[in-house]
C-alpha positions as CSV (number, residue, x, y, z in Angstrom):
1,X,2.3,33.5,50.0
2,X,4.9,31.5,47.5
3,X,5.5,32.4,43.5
4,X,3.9,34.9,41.4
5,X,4.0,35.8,38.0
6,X,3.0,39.1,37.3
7,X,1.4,39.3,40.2
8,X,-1.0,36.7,40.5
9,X,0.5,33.4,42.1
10,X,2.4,30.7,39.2
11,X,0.4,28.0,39.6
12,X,-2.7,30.5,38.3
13,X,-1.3,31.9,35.5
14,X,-1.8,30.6,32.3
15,X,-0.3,33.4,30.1
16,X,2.7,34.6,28.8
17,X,3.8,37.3,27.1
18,X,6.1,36.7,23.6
19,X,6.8,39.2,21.3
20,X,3.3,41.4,22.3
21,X,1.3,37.8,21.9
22,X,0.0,36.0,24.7
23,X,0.6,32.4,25.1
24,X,0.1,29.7,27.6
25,X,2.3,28.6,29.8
26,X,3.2,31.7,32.4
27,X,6.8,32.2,31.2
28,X,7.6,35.6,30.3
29,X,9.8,35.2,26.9
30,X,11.2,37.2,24.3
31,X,13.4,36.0,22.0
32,X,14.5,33.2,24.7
33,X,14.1,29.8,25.6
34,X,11.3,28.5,27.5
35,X,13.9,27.9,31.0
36,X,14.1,31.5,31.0
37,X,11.8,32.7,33.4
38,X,11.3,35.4,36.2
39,X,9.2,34.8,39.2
40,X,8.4,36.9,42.3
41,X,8.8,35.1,45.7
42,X,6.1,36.4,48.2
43,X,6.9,36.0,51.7
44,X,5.4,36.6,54.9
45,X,9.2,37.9,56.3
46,X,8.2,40.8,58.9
47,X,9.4,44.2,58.0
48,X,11.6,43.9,61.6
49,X,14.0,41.6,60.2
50,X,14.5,43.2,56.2
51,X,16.0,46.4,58.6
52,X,17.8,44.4,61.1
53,X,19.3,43.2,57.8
54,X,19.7,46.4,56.2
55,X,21.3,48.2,59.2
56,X,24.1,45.2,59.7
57,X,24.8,45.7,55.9
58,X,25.0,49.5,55.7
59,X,27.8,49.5,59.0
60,X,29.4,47.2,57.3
61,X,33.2,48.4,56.4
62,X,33.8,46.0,53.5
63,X,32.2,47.5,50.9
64,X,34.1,47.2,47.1
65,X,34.1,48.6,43.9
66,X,34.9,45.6,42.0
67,X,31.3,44.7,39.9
68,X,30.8,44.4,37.6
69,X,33.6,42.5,36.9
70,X,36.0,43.0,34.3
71,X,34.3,46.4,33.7
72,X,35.3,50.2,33.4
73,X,35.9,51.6,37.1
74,X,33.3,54.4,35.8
75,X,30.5,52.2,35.7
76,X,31.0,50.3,38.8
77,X,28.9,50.5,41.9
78,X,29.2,49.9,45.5
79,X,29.0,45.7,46.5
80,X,29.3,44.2,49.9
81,X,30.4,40.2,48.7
82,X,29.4,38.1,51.6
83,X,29.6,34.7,50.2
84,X,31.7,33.6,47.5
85,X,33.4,29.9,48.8
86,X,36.1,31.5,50.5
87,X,37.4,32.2,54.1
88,X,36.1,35.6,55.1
89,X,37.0,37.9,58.2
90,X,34.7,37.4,61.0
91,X,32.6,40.3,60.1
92,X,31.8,39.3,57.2
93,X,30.5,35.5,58.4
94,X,28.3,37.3,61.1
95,X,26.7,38.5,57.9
96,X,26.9,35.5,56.7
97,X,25.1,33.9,59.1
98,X,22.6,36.3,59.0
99,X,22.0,36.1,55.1
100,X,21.4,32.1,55.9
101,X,18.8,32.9,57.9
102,X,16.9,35.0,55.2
103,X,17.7,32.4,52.2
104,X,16.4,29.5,55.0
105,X,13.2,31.4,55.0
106,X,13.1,31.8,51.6
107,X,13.6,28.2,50.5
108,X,10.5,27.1,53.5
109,X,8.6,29.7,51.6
110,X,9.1,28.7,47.8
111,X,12.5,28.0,46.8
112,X,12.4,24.4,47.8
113,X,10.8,23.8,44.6
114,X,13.2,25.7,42.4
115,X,16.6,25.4,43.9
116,X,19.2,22.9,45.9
117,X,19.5,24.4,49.4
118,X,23.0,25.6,48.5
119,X,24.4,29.2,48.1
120,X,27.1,29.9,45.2
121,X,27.5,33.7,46.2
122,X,25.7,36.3,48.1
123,X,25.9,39.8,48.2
124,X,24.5,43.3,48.7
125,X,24.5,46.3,46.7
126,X,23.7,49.7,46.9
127,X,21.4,52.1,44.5
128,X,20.3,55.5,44.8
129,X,19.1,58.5,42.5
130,X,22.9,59.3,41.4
131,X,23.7,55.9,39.8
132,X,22.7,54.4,36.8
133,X,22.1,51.1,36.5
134,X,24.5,49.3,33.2
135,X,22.1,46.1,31.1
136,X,24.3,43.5,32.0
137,X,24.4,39.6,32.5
138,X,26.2,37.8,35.5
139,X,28.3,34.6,35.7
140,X,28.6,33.5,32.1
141,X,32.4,32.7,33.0
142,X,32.0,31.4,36.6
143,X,29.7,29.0,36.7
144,X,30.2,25.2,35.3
145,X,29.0,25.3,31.4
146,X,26.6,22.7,32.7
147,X,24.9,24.4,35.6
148,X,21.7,26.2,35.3
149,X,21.7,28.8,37.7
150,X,19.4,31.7,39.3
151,X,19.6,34.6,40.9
152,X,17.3,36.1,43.9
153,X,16.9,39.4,44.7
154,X,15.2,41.5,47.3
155,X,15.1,44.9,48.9
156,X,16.4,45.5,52.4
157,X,14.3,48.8,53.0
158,X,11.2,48.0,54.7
159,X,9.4,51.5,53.7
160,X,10.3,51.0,49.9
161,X,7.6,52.7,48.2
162,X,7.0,51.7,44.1
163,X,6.7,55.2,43.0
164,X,10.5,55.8,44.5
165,X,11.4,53.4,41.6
166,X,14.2,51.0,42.0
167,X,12.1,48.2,40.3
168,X,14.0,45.3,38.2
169,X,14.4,45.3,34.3
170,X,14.9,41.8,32.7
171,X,14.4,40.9,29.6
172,X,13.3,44.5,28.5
173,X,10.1,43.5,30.9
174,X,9.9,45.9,34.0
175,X,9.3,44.3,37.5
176,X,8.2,45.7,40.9
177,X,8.7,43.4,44.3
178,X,7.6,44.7,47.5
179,X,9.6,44.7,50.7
180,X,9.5,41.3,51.4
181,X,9.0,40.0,48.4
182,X,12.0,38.5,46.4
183,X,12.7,38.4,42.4
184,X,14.0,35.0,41.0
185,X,15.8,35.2,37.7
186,X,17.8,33.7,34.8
187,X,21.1,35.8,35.3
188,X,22.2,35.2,32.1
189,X,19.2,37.5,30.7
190,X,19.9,40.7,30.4
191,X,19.3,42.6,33.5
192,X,19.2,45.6,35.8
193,X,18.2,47.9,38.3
194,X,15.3,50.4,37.4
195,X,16.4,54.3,38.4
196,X,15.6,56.0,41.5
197,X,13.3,59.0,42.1
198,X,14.1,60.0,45.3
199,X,16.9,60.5,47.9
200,X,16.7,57.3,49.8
201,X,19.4,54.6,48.7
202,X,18.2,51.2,48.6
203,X,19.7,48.2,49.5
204,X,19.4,44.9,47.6
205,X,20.5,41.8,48.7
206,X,20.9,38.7,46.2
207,X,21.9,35.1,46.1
208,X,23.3,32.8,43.6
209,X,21.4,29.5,43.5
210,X,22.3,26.2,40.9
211,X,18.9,25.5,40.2
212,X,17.0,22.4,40.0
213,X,16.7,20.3,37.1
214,X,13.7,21.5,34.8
215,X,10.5,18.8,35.9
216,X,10.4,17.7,31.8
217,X,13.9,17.1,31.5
């Protein structure tokens, strides 16, 4: 368990990808900086607890159409906010509590090394054969010029098969996670959902995270 690149875990791979040339230091770039990276967190979270997640989240009754933000109402999508630094309604800090138990997990099982134990904003989205996915960035105006921050993202649906689709596009480089396995990302890259192929709808959860100082810094 713990990071992958590209399948294989970081502290293996010695390769990365830049403009079609391989190079050596297991950062996917293109056209970016060398802090722009995408990881995937394997975990050894049991399938049991992903749907326990999933089915709090889907009966859920405050859902919202308002991301992405300052956006057309056309190409918004379904989003359940669940932490954002403000008072909710009890509902909502049940699944609160919930999502700290998942990121709690995740930072025993990886993020430790990448993140202060600390959640800007969490949420959950929704994603299903019928909606298409916008390239878009998040929190260039809400987060401290100062701040490096990263998103993780994992799906909810224990059964999620990779043919289904519903991978992760960043940084024009397609990704697949498995149930259980989380994505951790620049959100300032260019990103989105891959489509769907079938008739299930997914469901995502992600966290924002202020990451930890880069080790050469």
């Amino acid at each position: 368990m713990g990071l992958m690149i590209d399948g294989k875990p970081a502290e293996d791979k010695k390769s990365t990808i830049i403009n079609g040339t391989v190079q050596s230091d297991g950062i996917v770039k293109k056209g970016v900086d060398t802090t722009k990276r995408i990881k995937i967190l394997k975990t050894n979270i049991g399938p049991m607890f992903l749907e326990f997640l999933r089915y709090q989240f889907q009966q859920s009754e405050f859902w919202s159409f308002k991301y992405p933000l300052n956006s057309h109402f056309s190409k918004r999508h379904p989003k359940l906010t669940i932490i954002d630094g403000t008072t909710q309604s009890p509902p909502v800090e049940r699944l609160a509590g919930l999502s700290m138990a998942l990121f709690t997990l995740l930072y025993e099982q990886g993020l430790s090394t990448l993140v202060y134990p600390d959640i800007l904003w969490c949420g959950a989205s929704i994603k299903d054969r019928h909606r298409q996915d916008n390239i878009h960035t998040d929190h260039e105006d809400d987060i401290p010029k100062d701040w490096k921050v990263l998103k993780v993202l994992g799906c909810l649906n224990s059964d999620w098969k990779e043919e289904w689709g519903g991978g992760f596009t960043w940084n024009d480089n397609k990704y697949y996670a498995a149930p259980g396995s989380f994505y951790v990302f620049d959100p300032l890259i260019p990103h989105a959902a891959s489509d769907i192929f079938c008739d299930e709808k997914r469901i995502a959860i992600d966290f924002t995270l202020r990451a930890l100082p880069e080790k050469n810094s």
